[in-house]
C-alpha positions as CSV (number, residue, x, y, z in Angstrom):
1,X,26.7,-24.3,13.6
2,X,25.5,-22.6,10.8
3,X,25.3,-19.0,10.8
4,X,22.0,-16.7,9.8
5,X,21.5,-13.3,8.5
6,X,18.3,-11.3,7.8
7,X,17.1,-10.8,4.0
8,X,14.8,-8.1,3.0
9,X,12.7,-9.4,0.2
10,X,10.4,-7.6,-2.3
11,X,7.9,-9.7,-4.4
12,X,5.9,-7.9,-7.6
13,X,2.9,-9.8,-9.3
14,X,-0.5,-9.6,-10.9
15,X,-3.8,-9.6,-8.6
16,X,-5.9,-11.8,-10.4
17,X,-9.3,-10.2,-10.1
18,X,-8.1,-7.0,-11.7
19,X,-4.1,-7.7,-13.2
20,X,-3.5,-4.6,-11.1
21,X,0.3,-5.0,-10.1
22,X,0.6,-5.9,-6.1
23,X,3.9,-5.6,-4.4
24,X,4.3,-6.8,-0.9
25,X,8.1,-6.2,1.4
26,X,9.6,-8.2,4.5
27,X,12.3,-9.7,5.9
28,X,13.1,-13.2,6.7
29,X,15.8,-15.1,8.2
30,X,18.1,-17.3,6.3
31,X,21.6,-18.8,5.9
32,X,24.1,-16.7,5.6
33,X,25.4,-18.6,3.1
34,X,21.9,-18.9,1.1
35,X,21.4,-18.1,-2.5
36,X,18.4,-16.0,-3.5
37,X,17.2,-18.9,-4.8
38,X,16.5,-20.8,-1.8
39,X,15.5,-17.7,-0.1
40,X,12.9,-17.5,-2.7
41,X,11.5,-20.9,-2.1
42,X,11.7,-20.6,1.7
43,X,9.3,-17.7,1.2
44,X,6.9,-18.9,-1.1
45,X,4.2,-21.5,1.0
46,X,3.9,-18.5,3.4
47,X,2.7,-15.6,0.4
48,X,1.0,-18.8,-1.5
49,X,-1.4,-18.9,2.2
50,X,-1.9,-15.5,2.0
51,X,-2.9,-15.5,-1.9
52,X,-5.5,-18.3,-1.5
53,X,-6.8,-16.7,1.7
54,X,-7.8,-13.5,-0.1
55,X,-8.3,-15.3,-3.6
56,X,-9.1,-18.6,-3.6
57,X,-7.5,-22.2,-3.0
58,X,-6.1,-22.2,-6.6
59,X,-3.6,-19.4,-6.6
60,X,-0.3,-20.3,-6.2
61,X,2.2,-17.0,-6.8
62,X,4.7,-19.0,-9.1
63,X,1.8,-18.9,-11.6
64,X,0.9,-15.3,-11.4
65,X,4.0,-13.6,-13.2
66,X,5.9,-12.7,-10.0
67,X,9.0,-10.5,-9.8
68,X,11.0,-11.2,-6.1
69,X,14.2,-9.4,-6.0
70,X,15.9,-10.8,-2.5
71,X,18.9,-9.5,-0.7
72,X,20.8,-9.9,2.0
73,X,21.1,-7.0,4.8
């Protein structure tokens, strides 16, 4: 059995109406032995459902200059 640990996560971009800078915080579970990486892309359909619900269907946060600085607690 695999074991889990909690990662806090921190992900910087651009709003698109106005290029003002966003930055938005949690924590998620993941592998212990995970790699940012794949934290990164475990996290990204849940912010990309949140961007189109307040912007739009075509906004997808890999196209919108993001910074996500993950870490494990």
């Amino acid at each position: 059995m695999s074991t889990t640990t909690y990662w806090t996560w921190t992900v910087v971009f651009d709003e698109p109406g106005t290029g003002s800078r966003i930055s938005a915080q949690g924590e998620t579970i993941a592998p212990a032995d995970a790699t940012s990486e794949s934290v990164r892309k475990l996290l990204y359909p849940g912010l990309n459902t949140q961007l189109q619900r307040r912007y739009g269907a075509g906004y997808f946060i890999e196209n919108l200059s993001p910074a996500c600085q993950v870490t494990r607690k």
